[in-house]
N, CA, C and O atoms as a Tripos MOL2 file, in Angstrom:
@<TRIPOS>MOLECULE
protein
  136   135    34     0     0
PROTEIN
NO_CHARGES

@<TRIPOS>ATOM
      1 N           0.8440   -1.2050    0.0000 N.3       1 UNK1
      2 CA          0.0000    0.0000    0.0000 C.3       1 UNK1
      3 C           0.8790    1.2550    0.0000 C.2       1 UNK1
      4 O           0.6360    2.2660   -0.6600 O.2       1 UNK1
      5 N           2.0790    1.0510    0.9320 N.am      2 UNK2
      6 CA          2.9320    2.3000    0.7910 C.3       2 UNK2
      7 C           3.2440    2.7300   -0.8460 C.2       2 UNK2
      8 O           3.0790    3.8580   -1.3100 O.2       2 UNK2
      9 N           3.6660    1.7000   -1.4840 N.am      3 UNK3
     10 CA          4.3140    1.7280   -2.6850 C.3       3 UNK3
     11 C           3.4040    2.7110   -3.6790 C.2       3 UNK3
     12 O           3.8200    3.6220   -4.3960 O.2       3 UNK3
     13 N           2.1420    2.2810   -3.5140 N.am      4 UNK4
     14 CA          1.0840    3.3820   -4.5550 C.3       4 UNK4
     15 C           1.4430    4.4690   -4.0480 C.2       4 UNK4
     16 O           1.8190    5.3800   -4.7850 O.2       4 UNK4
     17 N           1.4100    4.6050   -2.7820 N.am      5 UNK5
     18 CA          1.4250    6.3740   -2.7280 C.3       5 UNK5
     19 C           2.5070    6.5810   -3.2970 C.2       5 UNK5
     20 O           2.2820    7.5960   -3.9560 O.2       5 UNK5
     21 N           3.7280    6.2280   -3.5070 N.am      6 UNK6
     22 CA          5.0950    7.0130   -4.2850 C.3       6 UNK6
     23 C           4.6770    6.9020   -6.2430 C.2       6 UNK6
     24 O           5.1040    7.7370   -7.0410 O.2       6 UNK6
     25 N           3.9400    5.9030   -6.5800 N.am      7 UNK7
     26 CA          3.7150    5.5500   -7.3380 C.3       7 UNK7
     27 C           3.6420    6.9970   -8.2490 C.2       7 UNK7
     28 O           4.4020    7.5920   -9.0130 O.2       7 UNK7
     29 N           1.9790    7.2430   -7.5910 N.am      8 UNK8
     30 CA          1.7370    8.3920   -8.2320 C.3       8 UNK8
     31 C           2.3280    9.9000   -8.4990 C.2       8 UNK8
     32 O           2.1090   10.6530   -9.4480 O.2       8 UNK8
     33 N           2.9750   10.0450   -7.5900 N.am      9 UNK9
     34 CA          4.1360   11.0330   -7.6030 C.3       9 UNK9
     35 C           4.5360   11.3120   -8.7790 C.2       9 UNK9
     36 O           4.3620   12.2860   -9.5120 O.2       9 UNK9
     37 N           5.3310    9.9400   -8.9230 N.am     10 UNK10
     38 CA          6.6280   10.1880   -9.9060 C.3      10 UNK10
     39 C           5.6730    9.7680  -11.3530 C.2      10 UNK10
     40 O           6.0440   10.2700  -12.4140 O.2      10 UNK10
     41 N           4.5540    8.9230  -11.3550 N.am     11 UNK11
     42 CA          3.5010    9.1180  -12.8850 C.3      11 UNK11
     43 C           3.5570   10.7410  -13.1590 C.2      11 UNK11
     44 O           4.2220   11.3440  -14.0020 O.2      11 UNK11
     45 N           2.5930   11.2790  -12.1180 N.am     12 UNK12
     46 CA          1.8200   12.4430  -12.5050 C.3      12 UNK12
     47 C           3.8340   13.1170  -13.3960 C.2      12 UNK12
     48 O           3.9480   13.2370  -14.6160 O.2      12 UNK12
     49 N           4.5430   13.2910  -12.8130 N.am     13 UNK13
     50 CA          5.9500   14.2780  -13.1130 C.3      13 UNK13
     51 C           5.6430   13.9060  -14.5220 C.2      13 UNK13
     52 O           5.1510   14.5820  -15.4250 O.2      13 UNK13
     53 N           6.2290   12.1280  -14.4840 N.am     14 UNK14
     54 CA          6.5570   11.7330  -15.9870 C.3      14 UNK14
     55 C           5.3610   12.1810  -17.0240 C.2      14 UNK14
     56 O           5.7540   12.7540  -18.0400 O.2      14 UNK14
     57 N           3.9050   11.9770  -16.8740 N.am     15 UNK15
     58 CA          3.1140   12.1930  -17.2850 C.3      15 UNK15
     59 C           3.1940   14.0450  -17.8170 C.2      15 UNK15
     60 O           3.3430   14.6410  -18.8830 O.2      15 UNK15
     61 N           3.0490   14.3240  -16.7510 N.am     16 UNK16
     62 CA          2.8040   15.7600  -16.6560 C.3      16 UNK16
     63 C           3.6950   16.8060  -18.1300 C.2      16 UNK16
     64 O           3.2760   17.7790  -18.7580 O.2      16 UNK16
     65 N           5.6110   15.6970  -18.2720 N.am     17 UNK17
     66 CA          6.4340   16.4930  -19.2460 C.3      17 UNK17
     67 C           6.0730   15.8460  -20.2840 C.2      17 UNK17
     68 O           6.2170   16.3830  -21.3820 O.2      17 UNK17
     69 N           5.5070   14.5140  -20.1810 N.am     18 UNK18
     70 CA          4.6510   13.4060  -21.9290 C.3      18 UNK18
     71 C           4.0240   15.0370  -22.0910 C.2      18 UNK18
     72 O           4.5470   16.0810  -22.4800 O.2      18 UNK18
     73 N           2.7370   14.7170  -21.6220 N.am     19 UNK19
     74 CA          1.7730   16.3230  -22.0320 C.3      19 UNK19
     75 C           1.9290   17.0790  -22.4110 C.2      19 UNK19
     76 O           1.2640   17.5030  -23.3560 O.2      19 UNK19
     77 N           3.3870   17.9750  -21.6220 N.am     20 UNK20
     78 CA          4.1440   18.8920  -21.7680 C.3      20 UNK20
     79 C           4.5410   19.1310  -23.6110 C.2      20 UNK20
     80 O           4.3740   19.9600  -24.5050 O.2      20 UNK20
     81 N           5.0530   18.0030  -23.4150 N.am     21 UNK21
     82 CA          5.8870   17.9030  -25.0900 C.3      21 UNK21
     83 C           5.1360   17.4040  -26.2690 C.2      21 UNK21
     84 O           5.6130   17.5220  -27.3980 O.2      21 UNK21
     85 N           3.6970   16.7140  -26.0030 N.am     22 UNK22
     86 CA          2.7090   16.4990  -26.7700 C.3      22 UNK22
     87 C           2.0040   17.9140  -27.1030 C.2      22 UNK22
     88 O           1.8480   18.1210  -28.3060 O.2      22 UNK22
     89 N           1.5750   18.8700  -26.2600 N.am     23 UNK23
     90 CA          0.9590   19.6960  -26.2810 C.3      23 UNK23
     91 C           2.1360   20.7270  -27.4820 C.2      23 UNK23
     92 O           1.6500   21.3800  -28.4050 O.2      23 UNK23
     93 N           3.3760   20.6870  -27.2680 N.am     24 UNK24
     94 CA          4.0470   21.8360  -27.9900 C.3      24 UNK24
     95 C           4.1910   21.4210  -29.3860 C.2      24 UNK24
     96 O           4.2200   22.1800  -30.3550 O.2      24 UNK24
     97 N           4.2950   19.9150  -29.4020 N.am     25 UNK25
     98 CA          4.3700   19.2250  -30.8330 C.3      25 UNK25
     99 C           2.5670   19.8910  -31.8190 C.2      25 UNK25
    100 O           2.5330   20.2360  -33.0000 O.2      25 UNK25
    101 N           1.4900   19.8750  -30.9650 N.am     26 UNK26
    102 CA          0.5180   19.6990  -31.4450 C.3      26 UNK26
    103 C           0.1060   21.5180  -31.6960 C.2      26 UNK26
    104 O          -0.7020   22.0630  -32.4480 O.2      26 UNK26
    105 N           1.1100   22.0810  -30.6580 N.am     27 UNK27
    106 CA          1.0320   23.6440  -31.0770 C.3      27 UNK27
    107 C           1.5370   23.9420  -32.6010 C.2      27 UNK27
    108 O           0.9330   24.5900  -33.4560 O.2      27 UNK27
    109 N           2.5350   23.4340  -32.6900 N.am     28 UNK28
    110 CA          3.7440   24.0170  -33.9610 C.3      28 UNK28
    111 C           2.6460   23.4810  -34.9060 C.2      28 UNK28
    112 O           2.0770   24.2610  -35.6700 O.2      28 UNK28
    113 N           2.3650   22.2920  -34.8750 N.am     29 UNK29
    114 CA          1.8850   21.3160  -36.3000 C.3      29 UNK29
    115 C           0.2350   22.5710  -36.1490 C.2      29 UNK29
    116 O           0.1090   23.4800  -36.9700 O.2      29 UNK29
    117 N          -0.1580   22.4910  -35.7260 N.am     30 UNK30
    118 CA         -1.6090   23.9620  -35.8770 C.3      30 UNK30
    119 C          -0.5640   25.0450  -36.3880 C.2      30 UNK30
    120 O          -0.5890   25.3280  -37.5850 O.2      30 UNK30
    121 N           0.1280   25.5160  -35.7550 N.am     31 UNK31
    122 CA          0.8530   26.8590  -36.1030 C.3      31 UNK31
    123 C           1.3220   27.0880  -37.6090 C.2      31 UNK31
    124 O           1.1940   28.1600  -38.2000 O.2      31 UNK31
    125 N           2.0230   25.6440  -38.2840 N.am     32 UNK32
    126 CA          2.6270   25.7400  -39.0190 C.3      32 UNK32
    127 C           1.2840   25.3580  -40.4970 C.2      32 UNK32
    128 O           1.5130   25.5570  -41.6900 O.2      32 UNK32
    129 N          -0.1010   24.7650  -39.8850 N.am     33 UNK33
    130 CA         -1.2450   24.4760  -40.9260 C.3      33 UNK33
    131 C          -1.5920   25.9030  -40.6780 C.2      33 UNK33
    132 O          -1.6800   26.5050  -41.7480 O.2      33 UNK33
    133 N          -1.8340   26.6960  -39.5780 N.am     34 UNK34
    134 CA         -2.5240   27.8880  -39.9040 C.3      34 UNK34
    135 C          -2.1170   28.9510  -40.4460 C.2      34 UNK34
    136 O          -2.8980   29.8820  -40.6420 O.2      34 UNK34
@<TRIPOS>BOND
     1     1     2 1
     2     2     3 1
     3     3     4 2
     4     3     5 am
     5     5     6 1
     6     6     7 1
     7     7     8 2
     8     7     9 am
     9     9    10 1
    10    10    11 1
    11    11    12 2
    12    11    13 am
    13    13    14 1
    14    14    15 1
    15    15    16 2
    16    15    17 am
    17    17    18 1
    18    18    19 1
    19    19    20 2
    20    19    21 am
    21    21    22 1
    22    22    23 1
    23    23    24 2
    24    23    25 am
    25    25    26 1
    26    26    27 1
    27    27    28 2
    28    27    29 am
    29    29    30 1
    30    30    31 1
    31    31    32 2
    32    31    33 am
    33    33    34 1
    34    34    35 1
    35    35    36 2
    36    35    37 am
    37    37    38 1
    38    38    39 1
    39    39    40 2
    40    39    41 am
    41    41    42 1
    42    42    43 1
    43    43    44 2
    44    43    45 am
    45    45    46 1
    46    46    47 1
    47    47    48 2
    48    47    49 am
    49    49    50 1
    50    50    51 1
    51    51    52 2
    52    51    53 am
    53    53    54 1
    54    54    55 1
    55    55    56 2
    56    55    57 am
    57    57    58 1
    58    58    59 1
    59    59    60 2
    60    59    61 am
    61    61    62 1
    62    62    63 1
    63    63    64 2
    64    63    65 am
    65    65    66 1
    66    66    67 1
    67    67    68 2
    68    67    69 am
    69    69    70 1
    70    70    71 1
    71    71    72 2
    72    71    73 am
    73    73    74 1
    74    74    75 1
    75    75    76 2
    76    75    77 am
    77    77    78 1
    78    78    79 1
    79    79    80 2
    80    79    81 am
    81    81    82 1
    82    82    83 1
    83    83    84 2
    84    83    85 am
    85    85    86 1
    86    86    87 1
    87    87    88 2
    88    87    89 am
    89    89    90 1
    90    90    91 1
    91    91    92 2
    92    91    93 am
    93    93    94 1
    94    94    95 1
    95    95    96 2
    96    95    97 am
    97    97    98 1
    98    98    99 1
    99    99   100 2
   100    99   101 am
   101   101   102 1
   102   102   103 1
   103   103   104 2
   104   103   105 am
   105   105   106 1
   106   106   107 1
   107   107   108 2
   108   107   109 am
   109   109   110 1
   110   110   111 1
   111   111   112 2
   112   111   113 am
   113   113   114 1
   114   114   115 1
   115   115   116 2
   116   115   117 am
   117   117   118 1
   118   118   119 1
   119   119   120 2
   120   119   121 am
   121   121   122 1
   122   122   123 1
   123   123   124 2
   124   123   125 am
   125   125   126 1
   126   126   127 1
   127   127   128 2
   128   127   129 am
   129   129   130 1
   130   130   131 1
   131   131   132 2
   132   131   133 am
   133   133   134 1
   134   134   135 1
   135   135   136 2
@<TRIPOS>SUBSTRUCTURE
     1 UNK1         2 RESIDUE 1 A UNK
     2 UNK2         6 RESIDUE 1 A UNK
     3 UNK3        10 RESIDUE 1 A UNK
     4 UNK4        14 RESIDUE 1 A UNK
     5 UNK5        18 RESIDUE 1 A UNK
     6 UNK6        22 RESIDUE 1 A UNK
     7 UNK7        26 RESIDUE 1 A UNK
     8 UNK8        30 RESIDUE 1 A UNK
     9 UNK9        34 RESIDUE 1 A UNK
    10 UNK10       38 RESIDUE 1 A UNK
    11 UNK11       42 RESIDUE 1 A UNK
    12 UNK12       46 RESIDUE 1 A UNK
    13 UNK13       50 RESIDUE 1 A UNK
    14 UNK14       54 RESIDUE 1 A UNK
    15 UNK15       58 RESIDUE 1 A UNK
    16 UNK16       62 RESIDUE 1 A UNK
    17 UNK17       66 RESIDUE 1 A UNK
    18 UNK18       70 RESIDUE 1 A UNK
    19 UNK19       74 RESIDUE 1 A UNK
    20 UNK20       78 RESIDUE 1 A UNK
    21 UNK21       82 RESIDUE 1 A UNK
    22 UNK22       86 RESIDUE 1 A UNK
    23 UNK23       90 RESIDUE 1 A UNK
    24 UNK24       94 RESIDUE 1 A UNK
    25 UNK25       98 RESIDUE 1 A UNK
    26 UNK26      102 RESIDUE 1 A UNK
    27 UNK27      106 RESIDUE 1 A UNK
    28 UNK28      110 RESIDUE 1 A UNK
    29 UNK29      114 RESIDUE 1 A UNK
    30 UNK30      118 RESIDUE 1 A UNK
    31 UNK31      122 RESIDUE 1 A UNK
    32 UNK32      126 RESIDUE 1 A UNK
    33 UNK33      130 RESIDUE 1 A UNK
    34 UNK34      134 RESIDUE 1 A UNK
């Protein structure tokens, strides 16, 4: 049970810079169609 709680921690980070760098990829590719 301890282990989940660290679990999510370090998801949400990793998750959080995935997003991060999905979101800027998906900016340019709009930026560069509009």
């Amino acid at each position: 049970m301890t282990r989940r709680l660290r679990f999510p921690l370090f998801w949400r980070i990793f998750l959080s810079i995935w997003l991060a760098m999905a979101v800027t990829v998906l900016m340019s590719n709009v930026a560069t169609r509009a």
